[in-house]
N, C-alpha and C positions, 0 to 999 in steps of 0.2 A: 222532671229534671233531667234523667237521661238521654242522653242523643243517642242513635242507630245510626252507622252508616250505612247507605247504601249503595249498591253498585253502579259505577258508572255517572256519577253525580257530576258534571260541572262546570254546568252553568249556576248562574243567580239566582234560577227559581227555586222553589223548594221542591224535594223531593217525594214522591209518595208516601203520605202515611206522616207527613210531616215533620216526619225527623229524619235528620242525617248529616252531611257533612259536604258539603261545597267549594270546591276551589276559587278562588278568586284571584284573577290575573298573575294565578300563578306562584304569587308569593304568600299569600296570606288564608289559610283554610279560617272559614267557620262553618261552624256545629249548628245545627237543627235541634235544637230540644223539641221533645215531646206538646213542650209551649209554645212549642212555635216561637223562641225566644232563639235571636242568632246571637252568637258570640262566637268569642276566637278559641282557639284549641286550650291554650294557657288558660284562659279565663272558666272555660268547661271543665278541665281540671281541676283547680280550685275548690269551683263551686261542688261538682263531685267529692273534692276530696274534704270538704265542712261537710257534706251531708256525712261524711262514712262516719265523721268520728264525732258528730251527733247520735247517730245509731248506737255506735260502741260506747259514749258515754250513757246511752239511755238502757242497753245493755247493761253494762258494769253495775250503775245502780240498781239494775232490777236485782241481779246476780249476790247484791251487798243485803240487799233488802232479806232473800231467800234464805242466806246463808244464817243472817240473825235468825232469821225465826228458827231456822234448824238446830238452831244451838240453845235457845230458848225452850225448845219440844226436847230435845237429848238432856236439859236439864230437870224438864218437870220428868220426862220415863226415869232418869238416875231416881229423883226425889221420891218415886211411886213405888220402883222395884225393892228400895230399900225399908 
């Protein structure tokens, strides 16, 4: 999903390693994903920016998940110690 840019890109073909970022006529950059999927700068960001906070949601929940069980375990040691 990530684009590289790379140096010196631009022309229309793609660049080495198949990601990077391309000018076109000047006005309009598009990005090289890793997919070899072109899109424009706004649209890479985007899509970047749902992957981030799909991550930080699958985060969060693992983090909710942990914290139960820690408080679960600190109840059964209170339960034991006494």
């Amino acid at each position: 999903m990530l684009g590289r840019a790379r140096g010196g890109a631009s022309s229309r073909t793609r660049p080495e390693g198949g990601a990077g970022v391309i000018n076109v006529a000047g006005s309009t950059t598009i990005v090289v994903t890793d997919g070899g999927q072109e899109v424009t700068v706004s649209q890479f960001v985007a899509q970047l920016d749902e992957a981030a906070q799909r991550r930080l949601d699958s985060m969060h929940q693992r983090l909710r998940l942990l914290e139960q069980q820690m408080e679960t375990l600190e109840a059964e040691v209170g339960k034991a110690s006494s």
